[in-house]
C-alpha positions as CSV (number, residue, x, y, z in Angstrom):
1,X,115.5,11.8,-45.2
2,X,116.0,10.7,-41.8
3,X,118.9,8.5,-40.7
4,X,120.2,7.5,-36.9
5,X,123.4,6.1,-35.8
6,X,123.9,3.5,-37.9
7,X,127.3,1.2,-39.0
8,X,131.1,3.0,-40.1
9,X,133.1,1.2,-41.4
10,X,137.0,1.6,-42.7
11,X,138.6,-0.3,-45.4
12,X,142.4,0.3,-47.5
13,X,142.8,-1.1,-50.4
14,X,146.2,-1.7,-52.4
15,X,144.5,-0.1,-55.8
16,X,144.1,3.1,-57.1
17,X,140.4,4.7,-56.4
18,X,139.9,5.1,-59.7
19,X,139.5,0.7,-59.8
20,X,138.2,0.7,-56.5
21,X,135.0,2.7,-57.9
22,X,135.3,1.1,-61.6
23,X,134.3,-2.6,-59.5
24,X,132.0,-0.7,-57.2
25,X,129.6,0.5,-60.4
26,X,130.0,-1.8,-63.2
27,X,128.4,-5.3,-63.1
28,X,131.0,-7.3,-64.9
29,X,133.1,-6.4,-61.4
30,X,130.4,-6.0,-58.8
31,X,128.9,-9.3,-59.7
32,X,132.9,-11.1,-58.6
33,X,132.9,-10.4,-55.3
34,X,129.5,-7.9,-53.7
35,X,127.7,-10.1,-51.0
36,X,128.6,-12.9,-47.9
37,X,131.4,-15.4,-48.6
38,X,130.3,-18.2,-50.8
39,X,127.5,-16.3,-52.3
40,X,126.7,-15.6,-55.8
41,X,125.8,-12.7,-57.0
42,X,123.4,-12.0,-60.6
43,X,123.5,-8.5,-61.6
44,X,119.6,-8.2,-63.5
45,X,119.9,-4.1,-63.6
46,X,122.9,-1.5,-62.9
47,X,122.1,1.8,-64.1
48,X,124.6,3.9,-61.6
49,X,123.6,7.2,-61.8
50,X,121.2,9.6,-59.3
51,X,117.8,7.6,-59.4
52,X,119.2,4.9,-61.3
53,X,119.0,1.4,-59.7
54,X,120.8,-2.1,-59.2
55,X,118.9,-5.3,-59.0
56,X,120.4,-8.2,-58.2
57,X,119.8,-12.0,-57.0
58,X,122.1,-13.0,-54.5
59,X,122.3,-16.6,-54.0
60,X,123.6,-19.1,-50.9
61,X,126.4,-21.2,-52.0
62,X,124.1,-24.3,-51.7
63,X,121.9,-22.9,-53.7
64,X,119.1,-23.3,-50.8
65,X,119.2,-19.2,-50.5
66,X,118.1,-16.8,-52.9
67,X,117.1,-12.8,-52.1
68,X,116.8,-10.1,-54.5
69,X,118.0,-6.9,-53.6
70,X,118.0,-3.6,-54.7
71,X,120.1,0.1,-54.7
72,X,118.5,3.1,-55.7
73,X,121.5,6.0,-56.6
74,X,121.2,8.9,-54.6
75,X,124.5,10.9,-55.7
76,X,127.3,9.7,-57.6
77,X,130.4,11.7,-57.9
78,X,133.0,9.2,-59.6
79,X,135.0,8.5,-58.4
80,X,135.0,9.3,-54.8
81,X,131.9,8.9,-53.4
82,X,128.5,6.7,-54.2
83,X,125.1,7.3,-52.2
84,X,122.5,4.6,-52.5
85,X,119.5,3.3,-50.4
86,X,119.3,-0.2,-50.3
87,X,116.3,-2.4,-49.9
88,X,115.2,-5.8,-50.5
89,X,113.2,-6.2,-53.6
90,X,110.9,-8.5,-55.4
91,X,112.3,-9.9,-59.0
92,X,110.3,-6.7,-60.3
93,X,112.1,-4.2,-58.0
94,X,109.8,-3.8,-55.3
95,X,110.5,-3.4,-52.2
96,X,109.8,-5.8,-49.7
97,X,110.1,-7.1,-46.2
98,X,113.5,-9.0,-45.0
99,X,113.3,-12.6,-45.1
100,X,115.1,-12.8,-41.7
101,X,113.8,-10.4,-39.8
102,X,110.0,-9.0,-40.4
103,X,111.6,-5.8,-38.2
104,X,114.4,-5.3,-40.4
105,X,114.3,-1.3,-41.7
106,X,113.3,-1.0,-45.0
107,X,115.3,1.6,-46.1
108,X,119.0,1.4,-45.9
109,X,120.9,4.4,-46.5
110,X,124.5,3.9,-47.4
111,X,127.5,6.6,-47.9
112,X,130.5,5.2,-50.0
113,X,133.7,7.6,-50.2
114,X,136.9,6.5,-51.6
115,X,139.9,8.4,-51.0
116,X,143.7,8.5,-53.0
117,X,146.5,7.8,-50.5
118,X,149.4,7.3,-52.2
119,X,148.4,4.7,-54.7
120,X,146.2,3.0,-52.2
121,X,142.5,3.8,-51.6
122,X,140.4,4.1,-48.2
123,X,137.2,3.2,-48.4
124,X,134.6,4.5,-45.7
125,X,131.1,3.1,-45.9
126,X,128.6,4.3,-43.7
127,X,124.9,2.7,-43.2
128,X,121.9,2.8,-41.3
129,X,118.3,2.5,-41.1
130,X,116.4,5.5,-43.3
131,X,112.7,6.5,-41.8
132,X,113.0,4.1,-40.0
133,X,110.1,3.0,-36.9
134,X,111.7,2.3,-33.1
135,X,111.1,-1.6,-34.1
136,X,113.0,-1.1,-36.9
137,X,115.9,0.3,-35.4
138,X,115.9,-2.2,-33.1
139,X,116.6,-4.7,-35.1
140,X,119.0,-3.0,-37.3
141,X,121.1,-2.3,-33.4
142,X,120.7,-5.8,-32.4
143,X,122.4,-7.2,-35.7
144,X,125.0,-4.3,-36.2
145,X,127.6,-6.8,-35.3
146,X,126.9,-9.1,-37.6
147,X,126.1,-6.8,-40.1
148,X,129.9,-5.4,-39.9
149,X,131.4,-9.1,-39.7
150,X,129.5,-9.8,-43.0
151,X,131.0,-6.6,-44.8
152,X,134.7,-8.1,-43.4
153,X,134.2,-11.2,-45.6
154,X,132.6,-9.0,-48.4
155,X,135.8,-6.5,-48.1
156,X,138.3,-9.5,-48.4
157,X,136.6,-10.5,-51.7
158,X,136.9,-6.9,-52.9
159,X,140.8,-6.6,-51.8
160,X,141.3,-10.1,-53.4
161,X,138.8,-9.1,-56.7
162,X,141.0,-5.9,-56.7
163,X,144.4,-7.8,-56.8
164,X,143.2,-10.0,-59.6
165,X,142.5,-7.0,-61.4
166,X,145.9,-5.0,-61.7
């Protein structure tokens, strides 16, 4: 598997990691607050566990917007670190093009670790392009900013999900 530079990003969390990774893998949690502000999110499939996969239907507020997704496990060690690739998907789990961007990679690979600090949790997630073509990477370069803003408003719904939850 081949992966460039791609996005790091830096999170704490006032929870202990063992919630931290309990919302990250089960999809009474995940479904509360995984995806842009607004969005809603349908868990169809979780089965975390290495080559297990999540489906899900992510939905725009207005309803106009819906995208299926999907994460195939590459390694789980509970509860510190999670390894997935993530694609888009068809209803059946196939992968398939981004609806925004016909350049956008379609491999994802992403590197979750959580780590114990004194009753609080940092959360490092890490994510780029996997074989991905020079077009590809392009486009994954060009919306890297974006990309990180959207995971700000995703990481305020998991710190306000995790407060709701203790």
């Amino acid at each position: 598997m081949s992966t460039q530079q791609g996005l790091l990003l830096q999170r704490e969390f006032q929870a202990p990691r063992e919630l931290v990774y309990r919302v990250w893998t089960e999809p009474k949690h995940f479904a509360n607050w995984w995806g842009p502000k607004g969005a809603s999110l349908e868990v169809a499939r979780m089965d975390v566990r290495p080559g297990g996969i999540f489906l899900g239907l992510q939905k725009s507020a207005d309803g106009q917007f819906a995208m299926w997704g999907k994460f195939v496990y590459q390694d789980v060690q509970a509860p510190e670190k999670l390894v997935w690739v993530q694609s888009f998907s068809d209803e059946a789990g196939n992968t398939v093009r981004a609806p925004f961007n016909p350049n956008w990679p379609l491999e994802i690979l992403n590197i979750l670790t959580l780590e114990e600090r004194n009753g609080t949790t940092l959360l490092t997630l890490q994510g780029g392009p996997l074989n991905a073509t020079a077009e590809e990477q392009a486009a994954f370069e060009a919306m890297a900013n974006m990309v990180a803003q959207g995971f700000e408003g995703t990481f305020e719904q998991l710190g306000n999900y995790l407060a709701s939850q203790q």
